[in-house]
N, C-alpha and C positions, 0 to 999 in steps of 0.2 A: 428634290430628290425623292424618287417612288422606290419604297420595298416592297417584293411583292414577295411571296412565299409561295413554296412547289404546289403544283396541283397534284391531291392525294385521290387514291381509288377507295371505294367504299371499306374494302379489305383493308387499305394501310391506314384508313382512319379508326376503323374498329378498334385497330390494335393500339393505336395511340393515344386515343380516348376513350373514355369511362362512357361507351354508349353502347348498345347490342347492334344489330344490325339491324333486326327490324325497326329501331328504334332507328333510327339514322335512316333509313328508309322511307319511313312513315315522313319525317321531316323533310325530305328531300322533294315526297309529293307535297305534302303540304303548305311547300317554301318557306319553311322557316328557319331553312338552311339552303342558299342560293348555289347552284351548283350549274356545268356544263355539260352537254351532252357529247359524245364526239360523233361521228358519222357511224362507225359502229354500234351504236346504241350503250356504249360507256360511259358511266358519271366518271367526271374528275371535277375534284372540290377543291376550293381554295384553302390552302392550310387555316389563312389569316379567319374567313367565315366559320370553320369550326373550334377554333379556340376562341371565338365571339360566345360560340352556344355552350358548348361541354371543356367542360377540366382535362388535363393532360394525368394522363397514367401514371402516379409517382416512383411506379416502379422499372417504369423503361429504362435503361441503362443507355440504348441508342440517344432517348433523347437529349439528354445532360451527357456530353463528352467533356466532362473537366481532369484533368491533372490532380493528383493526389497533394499535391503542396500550393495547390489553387482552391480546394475544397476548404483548407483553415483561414485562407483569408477570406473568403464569402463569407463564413457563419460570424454569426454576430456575438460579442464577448459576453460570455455565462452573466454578468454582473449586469450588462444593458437588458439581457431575458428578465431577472430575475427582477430587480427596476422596476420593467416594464408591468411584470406579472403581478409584486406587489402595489402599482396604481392603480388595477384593475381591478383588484381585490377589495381596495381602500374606497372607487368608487363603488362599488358593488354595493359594498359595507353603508356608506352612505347614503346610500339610496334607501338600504333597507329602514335604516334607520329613522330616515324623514316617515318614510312608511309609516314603523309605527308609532311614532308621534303623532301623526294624522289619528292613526286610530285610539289611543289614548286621550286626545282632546277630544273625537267625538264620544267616548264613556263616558270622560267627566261629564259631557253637556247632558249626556242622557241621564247621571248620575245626579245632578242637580235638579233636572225634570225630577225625577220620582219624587227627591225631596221633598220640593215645592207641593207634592199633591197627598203628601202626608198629614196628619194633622199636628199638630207642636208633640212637643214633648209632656208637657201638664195634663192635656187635654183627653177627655176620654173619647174614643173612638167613637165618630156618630154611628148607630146601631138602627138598622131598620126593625122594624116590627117586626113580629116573625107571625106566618100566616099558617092558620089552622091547616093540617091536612085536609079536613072536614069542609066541604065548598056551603053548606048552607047554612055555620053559624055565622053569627055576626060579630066580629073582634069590636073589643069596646075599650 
């Protein structure tokens, strides 16, 4: 079984998707939106091809013709939102969090580096010589 969907004019597609016209035009030479020509020199575009490319209007009212007592059985119960909202939160949280544990372990290793290149605790600092401003005497 083939669905096929109406063929729109550049004009009814405009309005039905989030596209300008030039923008929809430009695609239409560039093919990246397959369309027909009629003998007129008319585009009619397959519905089905531009809701491949561009998002539908969310504020059409034509397009979504539902019944007022059909609209609360589509939406999905506050508690599955809320659910849902809270696991994505949870992984978010998680993620961030491996984060900064990565960057924590790599301190401490940098933290241990420095250590390592300290001298002990007892020990006095080895100390370079300290060199005359004077370039011609000779430190002894």
């Amino acid at each position: 079984m083939v669905i096929t969907m109406a063929k729109l004019s550049p004009r009814d597609a405009v309005k039905l998707y989030q596209v300008s016209r030039a923008t929809l035009m430009r695609a239409l030479a560039d093919g990246k939106v397959s369309a027909e020509k009629t003998d007129a020199g008319h585009w009619l575009i397959d519905g089905s091809e531009l809701a491949r490319v561009y998002t539908l209007r969310a504020s059409q009212k034509s397009v979504s013709r539902v019944e007022p007592d059909q609209t609360n059985q589509r939406e999905t119960p506050p508690e599955t939102v809320l659910s849902h909202d809270l696991e994505l939160r949870l992984a978010r949280a998680e993620t961030e969090l491996a984060a900064e544990r990565q960057k924590v372990e790599l301190l401490e290793r940098h933290l241990d580096d420095v250590r390592r290149m300290l001298p002990p605790p007892g020990e006095p600092a080895l100390r370079k010589k300290s060199r005359s401003w004077w370039p011609w005497t000779v430190n002894k």
